[in-house]
C-alpha positions in Angstrom: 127.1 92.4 113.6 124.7 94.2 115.3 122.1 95.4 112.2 119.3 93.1 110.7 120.9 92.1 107.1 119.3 92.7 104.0 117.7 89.2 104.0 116.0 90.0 107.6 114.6 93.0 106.6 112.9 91.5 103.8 111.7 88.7 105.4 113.8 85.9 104.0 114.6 84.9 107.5 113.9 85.9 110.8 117.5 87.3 111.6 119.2 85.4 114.3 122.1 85.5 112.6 122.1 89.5 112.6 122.3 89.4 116.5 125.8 89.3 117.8 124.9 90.2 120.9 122.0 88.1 121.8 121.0 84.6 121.0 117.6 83.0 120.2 115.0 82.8 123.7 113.7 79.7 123.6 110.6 81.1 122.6 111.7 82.0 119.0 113.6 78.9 118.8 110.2 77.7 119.4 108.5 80.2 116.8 111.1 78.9 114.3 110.6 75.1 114.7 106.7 75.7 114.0 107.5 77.7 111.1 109.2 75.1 109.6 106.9 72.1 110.8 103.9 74.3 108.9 106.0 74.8 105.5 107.0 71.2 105.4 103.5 69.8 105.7 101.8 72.4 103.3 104.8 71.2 100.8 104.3 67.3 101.5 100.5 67.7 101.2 99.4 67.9 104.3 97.6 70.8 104.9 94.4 71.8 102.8 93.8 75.0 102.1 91.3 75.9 104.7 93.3 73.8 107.5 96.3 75.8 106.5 94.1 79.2 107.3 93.3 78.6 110.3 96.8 77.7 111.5 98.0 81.0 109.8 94.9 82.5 111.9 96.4 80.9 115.0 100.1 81.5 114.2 99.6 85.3 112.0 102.4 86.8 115.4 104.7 83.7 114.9 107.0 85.4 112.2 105.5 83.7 109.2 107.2 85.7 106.5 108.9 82.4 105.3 106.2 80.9 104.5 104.1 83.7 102.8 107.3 83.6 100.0 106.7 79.8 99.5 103.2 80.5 98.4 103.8 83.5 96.6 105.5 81.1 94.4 102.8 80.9 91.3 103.0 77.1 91.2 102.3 76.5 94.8 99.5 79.2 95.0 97.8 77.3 91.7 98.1 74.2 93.3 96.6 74.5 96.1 94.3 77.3 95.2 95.7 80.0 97.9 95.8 83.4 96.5 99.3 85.1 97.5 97.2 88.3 98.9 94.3 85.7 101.0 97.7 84.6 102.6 99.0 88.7 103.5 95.3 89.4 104.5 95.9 86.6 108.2 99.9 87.0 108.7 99.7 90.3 110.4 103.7 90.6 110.6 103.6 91.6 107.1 102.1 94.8 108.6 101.7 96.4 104.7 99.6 99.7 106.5 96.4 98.2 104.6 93.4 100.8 105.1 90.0 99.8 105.9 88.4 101.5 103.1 89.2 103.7 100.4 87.5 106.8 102.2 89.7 106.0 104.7 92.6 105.9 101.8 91.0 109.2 100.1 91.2 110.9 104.0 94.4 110.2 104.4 96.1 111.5 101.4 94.2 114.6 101.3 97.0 115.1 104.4 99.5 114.1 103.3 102.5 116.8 102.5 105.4 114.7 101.1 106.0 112.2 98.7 108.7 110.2 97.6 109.1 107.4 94.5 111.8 104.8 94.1 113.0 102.8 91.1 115.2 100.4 89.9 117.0 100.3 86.7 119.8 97.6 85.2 120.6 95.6 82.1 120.7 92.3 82.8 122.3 93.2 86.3 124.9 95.0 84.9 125.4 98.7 86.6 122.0 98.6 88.5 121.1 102.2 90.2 118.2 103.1 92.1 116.8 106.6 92.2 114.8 108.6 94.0 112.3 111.4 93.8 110.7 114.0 95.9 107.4 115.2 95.7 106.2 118.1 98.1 102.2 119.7 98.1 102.0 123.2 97.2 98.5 125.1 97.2 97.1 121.6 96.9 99.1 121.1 93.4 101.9 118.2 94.1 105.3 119.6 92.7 109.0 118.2 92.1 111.7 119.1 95.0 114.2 118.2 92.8 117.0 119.2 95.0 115.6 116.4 97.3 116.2 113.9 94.1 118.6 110.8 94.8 120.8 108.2 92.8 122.6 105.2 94.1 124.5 102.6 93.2 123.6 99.0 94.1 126.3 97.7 96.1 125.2 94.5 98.1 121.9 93.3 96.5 122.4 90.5 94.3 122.3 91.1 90.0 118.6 91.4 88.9 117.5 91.1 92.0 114.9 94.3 92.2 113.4 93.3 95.5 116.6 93.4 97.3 117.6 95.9 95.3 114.7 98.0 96.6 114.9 97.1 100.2 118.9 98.4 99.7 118.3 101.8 98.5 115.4 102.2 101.0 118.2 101.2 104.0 120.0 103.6 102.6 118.0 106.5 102.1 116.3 105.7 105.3 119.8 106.3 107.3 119.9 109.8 106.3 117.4 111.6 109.5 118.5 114.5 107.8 116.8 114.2 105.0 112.8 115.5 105.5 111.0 112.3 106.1 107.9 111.9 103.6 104.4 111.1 104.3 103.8 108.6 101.6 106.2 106.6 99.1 105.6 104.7 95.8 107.4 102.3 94.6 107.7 101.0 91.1 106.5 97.2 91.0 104.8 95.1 92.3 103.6 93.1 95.9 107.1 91.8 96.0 108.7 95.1 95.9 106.2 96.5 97.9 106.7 93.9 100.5 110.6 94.5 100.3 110.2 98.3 101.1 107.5 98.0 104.1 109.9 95.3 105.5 112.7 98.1 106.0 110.9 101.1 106.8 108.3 99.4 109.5 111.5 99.2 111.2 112.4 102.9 111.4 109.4 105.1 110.9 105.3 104.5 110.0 104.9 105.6 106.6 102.3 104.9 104.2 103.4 102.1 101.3 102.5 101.5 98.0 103.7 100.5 95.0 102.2 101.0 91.3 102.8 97.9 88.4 102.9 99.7 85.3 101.9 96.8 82.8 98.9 96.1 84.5 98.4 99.6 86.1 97.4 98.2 89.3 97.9 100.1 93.0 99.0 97.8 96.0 98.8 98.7 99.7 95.4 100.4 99.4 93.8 97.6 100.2 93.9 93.6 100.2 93.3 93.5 97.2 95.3 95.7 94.1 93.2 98.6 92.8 93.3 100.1 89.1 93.8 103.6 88.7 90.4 104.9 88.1 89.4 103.2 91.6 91.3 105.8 93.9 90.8 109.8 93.7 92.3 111.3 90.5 94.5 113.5 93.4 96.3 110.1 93.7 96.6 108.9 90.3 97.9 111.7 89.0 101.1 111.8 92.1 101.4 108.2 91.2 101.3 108.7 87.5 104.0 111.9 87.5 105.8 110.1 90.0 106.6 107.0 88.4 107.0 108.5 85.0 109.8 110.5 86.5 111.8 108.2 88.7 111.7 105.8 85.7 113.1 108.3 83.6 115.7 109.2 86.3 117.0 105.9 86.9 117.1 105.2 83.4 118.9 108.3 82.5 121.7 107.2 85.6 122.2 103.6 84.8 122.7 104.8 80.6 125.4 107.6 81.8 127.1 104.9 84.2 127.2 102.2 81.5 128.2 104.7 78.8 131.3 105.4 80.9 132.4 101.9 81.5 
């Protein structure tokens, strides 16, 4: 087919398969080979931690995504003591739209116009939904557009998978131009899900990420590292807060009136 699959646009791998009508260069044949050379020495115990840095430094264009999920793994990172997020901060094709500085962060939202919030909600698996809401600035005060509100059905991402299932409904939404494109969107999770979102819209459009983990009440994509609530402008937290509060509810409320019916 001619479309980057699901497991391309999150990174999982870098796609050739997705290309019926072109075959690796030589060069990413290349790319690929070294991927895979660095992986299986950081795994065999080859590679300390700060030899392993500078070949990310050296190699943060080479499509290193792979790699960034093998030390995301909580073992690995323990192990060798890399932190996950030291690991985004030099593989630039992660491209999470960090800001410099939360002035920069504060600057930015002040203009921003649109928001929207995404969600996913299952048991066990079983009739997962996403849903989405719309948020619009009015006189300063961010308000519901609830006619903008959206629910799907997951259809291809695998059961209680909320990555993928994220990166799905974001594909989806994404392929409807019609729909008013929104300055900022907030996802509910964590890095993972926020890496799963930014991996699908950097393709189509350059819009600000985040994504907001309840339990801990932590913000990522403000900066390299997550920020608590109280450490961005109460503007923010409050969106973030109302937004999340409401999707939640909204895919809840979907996935209880589909499973009720089955």
């Amino acid at each position: 087919h001619f479309r980057f699959c699901l497991n391309s646009q999150i990174g999982n791998c870098p796609g050739f398969c997705c290309r019926l009508d072109a075959k690796p260069s030589s060069q990413e044949s290349v790319k690929y080979r070294k991927n895979i050379i660095t992986i299986k020495n950081f795994l065999l115990g080859k590679r300390t931690a700060g030899k392993l840095q500078k070949e990310l430094e050296q190699l943060a264009n080479d499509k290193l995504m792979a790699f960034e999920n093998v030390v995301s793994h909580k073992g690995l990172a323990k192990s060798y003591e890399v932190r996950p997020r030291k690991i985004c901060k030099v593989i630039d094709d992660l491209n999470i739209y960090y800001l410099n500085d939360r002035q920069d962060s504060r600057y930015l939202f002040e203009k921003f116009e649109r928001a929207e919030a995404y969600d996913i909600s299952h048991l066990s698996g079983r009739e997962a939904v996403g849903a989405m809401t719309a948020w619009v600035k009015k006189n300063g005060v961010w308000e519901a557009d609830k006619k903008s509100w959206r629910k799907f059905k997951i259809r291809t991402a695998p059961k209680s998978d909320d990555p993928r299932a994220i990166a799905e409904v974001i594909n989806r939404r994404f392929n409807h131009p019609e729909w008013p494109f929104p300055d900022l969107v907030i996802i509910d999770g964590g890095l993972t899900q926020l890496r799963a979102a930014v991996q699908v819209i950097k393709r189509i459009k350059t819009i600000k990420v985040i994504s907001f983990a309840k339990p801990n009440k932590l913000i990522y994509g403000l900066s390299l590292e997550p920020l608590k609530l109280k450490e961005v402008s109460s503007d923010l937290a409050k969106l973030i807060q109302k937004a999340i509060y409401f999707t939640h509810n909204f895919a809840i409320r979907y996935h209880r009136r589909l499973r009720n019916h089955f």
